[in-house]
N, C-alpha and C positions, 0 to 999 in steps of 0.2 A: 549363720553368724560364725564369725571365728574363734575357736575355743583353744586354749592355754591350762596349763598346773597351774594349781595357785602356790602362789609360795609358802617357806615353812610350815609348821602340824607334822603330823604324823608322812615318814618317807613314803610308806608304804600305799598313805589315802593318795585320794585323784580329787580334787573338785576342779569344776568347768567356772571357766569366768570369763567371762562377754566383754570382749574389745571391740571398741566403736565401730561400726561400718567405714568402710574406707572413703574418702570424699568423692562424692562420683566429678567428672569435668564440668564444666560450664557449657550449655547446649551450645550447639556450633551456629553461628546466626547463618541464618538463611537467606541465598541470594536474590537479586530482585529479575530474577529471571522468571515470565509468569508460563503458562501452558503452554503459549505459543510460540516461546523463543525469546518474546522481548524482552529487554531490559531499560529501563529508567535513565539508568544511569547512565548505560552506551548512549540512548538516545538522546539524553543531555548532553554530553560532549559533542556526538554526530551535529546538533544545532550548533552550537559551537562554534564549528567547523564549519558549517554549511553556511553560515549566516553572512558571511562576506559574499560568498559567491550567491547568496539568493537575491541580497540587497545592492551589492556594485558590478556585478558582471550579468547578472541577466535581469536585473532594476526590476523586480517581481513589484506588480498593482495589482489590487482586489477592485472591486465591485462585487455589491452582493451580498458580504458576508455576512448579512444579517438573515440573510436564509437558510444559513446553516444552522441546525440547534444547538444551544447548547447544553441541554442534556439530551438523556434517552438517543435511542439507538437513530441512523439512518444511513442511506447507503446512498453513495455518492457517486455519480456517473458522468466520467468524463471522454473526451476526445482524447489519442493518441498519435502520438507522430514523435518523426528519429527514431534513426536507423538503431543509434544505442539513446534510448528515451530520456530525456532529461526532468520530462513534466512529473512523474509519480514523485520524486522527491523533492520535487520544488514545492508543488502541490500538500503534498506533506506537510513541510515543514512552513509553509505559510498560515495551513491550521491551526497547527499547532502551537506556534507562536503567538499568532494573531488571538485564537478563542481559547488557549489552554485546555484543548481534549488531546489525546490521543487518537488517532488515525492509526487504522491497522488495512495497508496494501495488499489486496488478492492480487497476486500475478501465477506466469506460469512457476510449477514447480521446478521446472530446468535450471531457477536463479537457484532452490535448497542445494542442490548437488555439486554448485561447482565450490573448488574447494575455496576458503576464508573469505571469495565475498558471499556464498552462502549462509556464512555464520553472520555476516555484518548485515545482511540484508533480514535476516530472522530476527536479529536483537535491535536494529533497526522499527522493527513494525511491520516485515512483512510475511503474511500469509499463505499457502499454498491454496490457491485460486479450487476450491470443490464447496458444492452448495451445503454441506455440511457444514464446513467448518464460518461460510455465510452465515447460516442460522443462528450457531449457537453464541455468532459475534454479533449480531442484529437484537434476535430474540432472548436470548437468555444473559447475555452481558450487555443489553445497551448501548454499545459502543458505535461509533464512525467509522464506515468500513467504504473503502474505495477500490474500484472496480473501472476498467476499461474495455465496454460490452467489444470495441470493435477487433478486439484481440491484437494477433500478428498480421491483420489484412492492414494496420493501421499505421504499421512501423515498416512494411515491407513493402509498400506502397510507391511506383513513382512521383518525382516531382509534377511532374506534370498532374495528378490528383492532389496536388494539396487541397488543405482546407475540406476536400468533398468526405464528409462522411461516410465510411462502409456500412455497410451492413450488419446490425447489430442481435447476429446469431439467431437461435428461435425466440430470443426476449425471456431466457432464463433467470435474467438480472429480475425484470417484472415479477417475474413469479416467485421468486425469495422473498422481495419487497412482500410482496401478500402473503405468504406465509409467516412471514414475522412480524408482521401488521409494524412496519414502521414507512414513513414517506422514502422517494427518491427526489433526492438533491442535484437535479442536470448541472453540470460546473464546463464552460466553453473555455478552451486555452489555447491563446495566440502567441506565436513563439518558437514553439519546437519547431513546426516545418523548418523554419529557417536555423534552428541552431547546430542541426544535422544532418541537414539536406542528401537526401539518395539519388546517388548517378545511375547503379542500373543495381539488376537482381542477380543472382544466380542460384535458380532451383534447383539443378541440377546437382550441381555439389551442396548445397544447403541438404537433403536428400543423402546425398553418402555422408555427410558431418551427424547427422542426423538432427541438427537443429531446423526453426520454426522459418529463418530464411536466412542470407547470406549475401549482406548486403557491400557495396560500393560506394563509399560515401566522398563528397567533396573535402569533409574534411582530412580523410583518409589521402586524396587526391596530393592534395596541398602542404600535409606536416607529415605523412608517411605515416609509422605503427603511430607516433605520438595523436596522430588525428582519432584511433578507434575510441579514447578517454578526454577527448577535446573539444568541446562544443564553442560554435561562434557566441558573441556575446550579443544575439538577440535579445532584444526586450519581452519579458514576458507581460502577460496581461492575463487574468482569471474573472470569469463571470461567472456569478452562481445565480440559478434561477429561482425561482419560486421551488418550494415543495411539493412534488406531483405526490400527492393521499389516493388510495385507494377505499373503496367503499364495497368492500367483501373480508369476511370473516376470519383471522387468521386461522393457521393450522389447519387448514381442509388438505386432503390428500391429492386434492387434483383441481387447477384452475382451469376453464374452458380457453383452448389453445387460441380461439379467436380472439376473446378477450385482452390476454397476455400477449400476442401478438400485436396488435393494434394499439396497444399503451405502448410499447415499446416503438413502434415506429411514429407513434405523436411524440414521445419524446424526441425519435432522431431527427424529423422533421424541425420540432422546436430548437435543438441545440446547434443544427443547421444553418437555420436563418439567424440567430445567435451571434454566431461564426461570421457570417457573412454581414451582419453589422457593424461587428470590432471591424473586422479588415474596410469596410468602407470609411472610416472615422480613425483611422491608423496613419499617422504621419508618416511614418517610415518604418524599417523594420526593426531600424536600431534603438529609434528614438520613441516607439509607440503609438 
């Protein structure tokens, strides 16, 4: 405490006398930025933003959505295409709009690094793709977490494979699924092939850039640099399936590789044939 003379008495005496404590400030409020980057707030504007282009330029349609939960956790597994992917935040923000959760995006960590859309992509809702950071958004926070098992085979892909589904890794996805005991959500999307379409590859220099590929796109072809941030204004279309449950115990340290395999290839199988229904019942590419 702060101590002072008191006044008049004796020159000589001393007494102490206690001046209030200073006011301390008022605590600084805290941002809504949570563990992983995101924030509310951004993401409420980023709709915002986005909501023109989900609704009049790529006319985004559900089916389905009733097989999404809405609470508790589950992990959502979709098809990828374009060359620069349009589907993760269409897909997004058609969730989140439509059911009011949050969606938080595993991708590669190459998007953290580069510089401001890094930041936007993190406060956005996206995650650094490690089956950690899976778990502890599945099992421990309940939340919707999306995931694209077919990686870079699926964005780096010639036109000539549209629609055919890659190979979806050792079915690591499965095995988070069963460790956090929550279902996987298959979601089919019709759309990208066409709104980015790939003229050819180059692994070569993709290799010395050090990125995942390095692609030639049509739209690239046709508007020059403005085509790398310019997708045509295909129609999108989303199906969500039924909820694949698994019937094993969470948190075991190790699922049987044949198991986890063979779930995961009944889902590519299922999201396959999926795929190859929309595009049979698809007027057009623009019109859906």
């Amino acid at each position: 405490m702060p101590e002072t003379r008191a006044p008049g008495g004796d020159r000589n005496a001393t007494a102490l006398v206690r001046l209030p404590a200073p006011e301390q400030p008022p605590e600084q409020r805290r941002g809504d930025v949570d563990e992983w980057g995101r924030s509310e707030r951004v993401r409420d504007r980023l709709r915002r933003l986005y909501d023109p282009v989900y609704r009049l330029w790529f006319r985004a349609e559900w089916e389905g959505l009733e097989h999404i939960p809405r609470t508790g956790g589950a992990l959502l597994v979709a098809n990828h295409a374009g060359a620069v992917p349009t589907d993760a935040p269409l897909l997004m923000h058609g969730i989140e709009t439509e059911l009011r959760r949050p969606v938080y995006g595993l991708a590669d960590s190459l998007f953290r690094a580069a510089p401001f859309v890094g930041t936007i992509w993190a406060r956005g809702g996206g995650v650094a793709a490690h089956p950690d950071n899976a778990y502890r958004l599945l099992r421990e926070q309940q939340q919707l977490v999306l995931v694209f098992p077919e990686g870079t085979k699926a964005t780096g892909k010639p036109w000539s494979q549209r629609y055919e589904l890659q190979r979806f890794g050792r079915g690591g996805f499965v095995e988070i699924a069963m460790r956090a005991g929550v279902p996987i959500v298959p979601i089919t999307i019709v759309g990208g092939e066409e709104a980015m379409p790939t003229v050819a590859t180059f692994p070569t220099l993709a290799r010395l850039l050090g990125l995942p590929y390095a692609p030639l796109t049509l739209n690239m072809l046709l508007l020059g640099p403005v085509g790398l941030v310019t997708s045509f204004p295909a129609k999108f279309r989303f199906r969500a399936l039924p909820p694949v449950r698994f019937d094993v115990a969470p948190d075991q340290e190790h699922y049987r590789r044949g198991m986890v395999y063979d779930a995961a290839e009944a889902i590519r199988q299922q999201m396959q044939e999926s795929l190859l229904d929309m595009l049979r019942h698809r007027r057009s590419v623009w019109a859906g």
